[in-house]
C-alpha beads as a LAMMPS data file, in Angstrom:
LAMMPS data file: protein, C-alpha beads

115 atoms
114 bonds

1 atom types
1 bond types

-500.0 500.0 xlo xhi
-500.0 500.0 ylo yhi
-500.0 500.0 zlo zhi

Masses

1 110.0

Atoms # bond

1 1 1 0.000 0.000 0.000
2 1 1 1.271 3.107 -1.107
3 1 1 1.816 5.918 1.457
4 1 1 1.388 9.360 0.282
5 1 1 3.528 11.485 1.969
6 1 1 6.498 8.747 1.975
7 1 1 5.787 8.464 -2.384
8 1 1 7.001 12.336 -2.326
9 1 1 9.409 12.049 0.688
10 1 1 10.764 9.677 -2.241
11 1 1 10.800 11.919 -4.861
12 1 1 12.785 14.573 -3.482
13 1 1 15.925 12.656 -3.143
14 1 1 18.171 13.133 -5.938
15 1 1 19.730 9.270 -5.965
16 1 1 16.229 7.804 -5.348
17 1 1 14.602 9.318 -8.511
18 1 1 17.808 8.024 -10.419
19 1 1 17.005 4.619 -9.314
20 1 1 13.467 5.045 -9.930
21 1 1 14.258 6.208 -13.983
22 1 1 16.109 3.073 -14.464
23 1 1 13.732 0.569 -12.705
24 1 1 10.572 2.451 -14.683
25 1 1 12.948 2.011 -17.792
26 1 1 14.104 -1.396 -17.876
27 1 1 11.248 -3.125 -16.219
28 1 1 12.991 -4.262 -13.271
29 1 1 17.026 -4.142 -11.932
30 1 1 18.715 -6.386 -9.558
31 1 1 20.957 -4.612 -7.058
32 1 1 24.144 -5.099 -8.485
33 1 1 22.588 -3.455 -12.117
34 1 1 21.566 -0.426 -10.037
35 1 1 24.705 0.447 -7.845
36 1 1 26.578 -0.391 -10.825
37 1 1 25.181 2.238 -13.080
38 1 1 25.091 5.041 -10.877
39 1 1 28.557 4.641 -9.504
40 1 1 27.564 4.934 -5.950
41 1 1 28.105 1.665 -2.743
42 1 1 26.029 -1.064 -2.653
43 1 1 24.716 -0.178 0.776
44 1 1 23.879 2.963 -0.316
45 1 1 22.285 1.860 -2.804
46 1 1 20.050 -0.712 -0.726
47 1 1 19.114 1.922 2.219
48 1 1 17.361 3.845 -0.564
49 1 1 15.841 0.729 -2.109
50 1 1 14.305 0.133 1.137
51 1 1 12.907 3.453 1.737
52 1 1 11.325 2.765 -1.533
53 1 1 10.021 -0.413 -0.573
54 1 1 8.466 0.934 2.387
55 1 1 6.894 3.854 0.758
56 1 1 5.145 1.423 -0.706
57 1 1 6.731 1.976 -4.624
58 1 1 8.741 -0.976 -5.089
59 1 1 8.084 -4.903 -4.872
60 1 1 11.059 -7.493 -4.427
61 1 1 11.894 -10.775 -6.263
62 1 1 14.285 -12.868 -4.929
63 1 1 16.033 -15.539 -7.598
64 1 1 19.088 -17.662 -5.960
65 1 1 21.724 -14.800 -4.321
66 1 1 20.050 -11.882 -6.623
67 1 1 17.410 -9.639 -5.489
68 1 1 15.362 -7.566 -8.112
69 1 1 13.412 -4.637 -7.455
70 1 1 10.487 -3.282 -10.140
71 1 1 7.412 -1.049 -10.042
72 1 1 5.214 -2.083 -7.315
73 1 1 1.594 -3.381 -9.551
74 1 1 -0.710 -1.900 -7.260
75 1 1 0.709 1.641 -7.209
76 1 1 -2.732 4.021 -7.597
77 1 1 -3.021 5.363 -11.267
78 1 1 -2.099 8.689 -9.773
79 1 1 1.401 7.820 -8.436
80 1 1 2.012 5.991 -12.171
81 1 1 1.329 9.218 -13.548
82 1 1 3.845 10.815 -11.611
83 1 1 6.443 9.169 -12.313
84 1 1 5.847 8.131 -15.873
85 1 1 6.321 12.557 -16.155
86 1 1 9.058 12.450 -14.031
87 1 1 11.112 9.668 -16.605
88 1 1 9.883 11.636 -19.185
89 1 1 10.949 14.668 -17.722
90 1 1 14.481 13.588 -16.963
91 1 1 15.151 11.268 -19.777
92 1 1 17.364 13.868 -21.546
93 1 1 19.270 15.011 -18.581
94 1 1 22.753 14.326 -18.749
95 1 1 22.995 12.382 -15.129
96 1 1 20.433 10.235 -15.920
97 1 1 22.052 9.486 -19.736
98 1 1 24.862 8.726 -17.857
99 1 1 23.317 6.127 -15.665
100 1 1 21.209 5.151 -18.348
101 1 1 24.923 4.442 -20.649
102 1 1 26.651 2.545 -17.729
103 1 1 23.978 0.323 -17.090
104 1 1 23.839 -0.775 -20.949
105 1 1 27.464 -1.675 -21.013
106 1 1 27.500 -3.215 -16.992
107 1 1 29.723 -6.617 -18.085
108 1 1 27.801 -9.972 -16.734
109 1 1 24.313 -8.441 -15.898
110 1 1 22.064 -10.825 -14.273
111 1 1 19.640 -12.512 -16.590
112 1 1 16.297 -11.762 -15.784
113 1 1 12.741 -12.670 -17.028
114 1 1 11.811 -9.250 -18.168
115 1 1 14.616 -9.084 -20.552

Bonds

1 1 1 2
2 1 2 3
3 1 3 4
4 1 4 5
5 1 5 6
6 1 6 7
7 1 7 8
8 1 8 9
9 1 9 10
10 1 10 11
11 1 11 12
12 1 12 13
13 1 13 14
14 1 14 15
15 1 15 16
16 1 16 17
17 1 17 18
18 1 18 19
19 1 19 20
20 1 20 21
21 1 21 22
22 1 22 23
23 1 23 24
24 1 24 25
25 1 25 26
26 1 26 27
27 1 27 28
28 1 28 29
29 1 29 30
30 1 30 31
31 1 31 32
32 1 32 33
33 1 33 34
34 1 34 35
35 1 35 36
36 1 36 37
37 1 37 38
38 1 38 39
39 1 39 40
40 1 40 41
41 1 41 42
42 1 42 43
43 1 43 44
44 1 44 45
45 1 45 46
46 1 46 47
47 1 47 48
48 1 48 49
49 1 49 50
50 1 50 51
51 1 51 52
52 1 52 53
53 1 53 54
54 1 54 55
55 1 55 56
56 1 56 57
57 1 57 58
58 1 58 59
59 1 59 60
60 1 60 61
61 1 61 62
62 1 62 63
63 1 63 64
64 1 64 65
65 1 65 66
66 1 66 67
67 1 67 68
68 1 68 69
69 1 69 70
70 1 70 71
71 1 71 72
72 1 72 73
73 1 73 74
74 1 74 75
75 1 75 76
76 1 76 77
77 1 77 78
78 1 78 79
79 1 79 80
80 1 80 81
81 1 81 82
82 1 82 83
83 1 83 84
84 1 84 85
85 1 85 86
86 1 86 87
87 1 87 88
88 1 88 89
89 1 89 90
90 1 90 91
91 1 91 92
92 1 92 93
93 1 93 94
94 1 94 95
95 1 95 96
96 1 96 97
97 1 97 98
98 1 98 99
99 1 99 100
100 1 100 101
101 1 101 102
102 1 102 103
103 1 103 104
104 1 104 105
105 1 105 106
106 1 106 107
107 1 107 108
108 1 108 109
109 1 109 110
110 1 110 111
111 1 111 112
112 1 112 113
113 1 113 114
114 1 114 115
């Protein structure tokens, strides 16, 4: 369940809407993809995947040692709307290019289903 003030507490944290562009634009990222492409610690990385996951935006897979994060499927229409302007919105900005670039050439990605 989605909690309102925690979806925009999300949104105003520079590393957390990063994170958020890449899981909207791939589908769904396992840790490793995601602390990979924006250069930044794994534990880093996970605190803010967590806040996510509490807010109620992200939903967790779990295959073997890898852990994937993607778009939570009951986030309100509302919310999806939000951030589908906020991808949009940042798609041509040169930090998110960036993250965007080192993801596509991360060597030995996990496989994954959505791919």
């Amino acid at each position: 369940m989605l909690r309102e003030q925690a979806f925009f507490n999300v949104l105003s944290d520079e590393t957390r809407r990063r994170l958020l562009a890449l899981v909207l634009r791939e589908g769904e990222l396992c840790v490793c993809e995601l602390f990979y492409a924006l250069e930044v610690s794994q534990p880093k990385v996970s605190r803010h995947l967590a806040v996510m996951r509490e807010a109620g935006l992200f939903s967790v897979r779990r295959e073997g040692t890898w852990v994937f994060y993607r778009l939570d499927a009951q986030l309100p229409q509302w919310a999806a709307g939000i951030l589908e302007l906020m991808t949009q919105g940042s798609a041509r900005a040169p930090l998110f290019q960036h993250d965007a670039r080192r993801l596509s050439v991360m060597p030995e990605r996990p496989a994954t289903c959505c791919r």
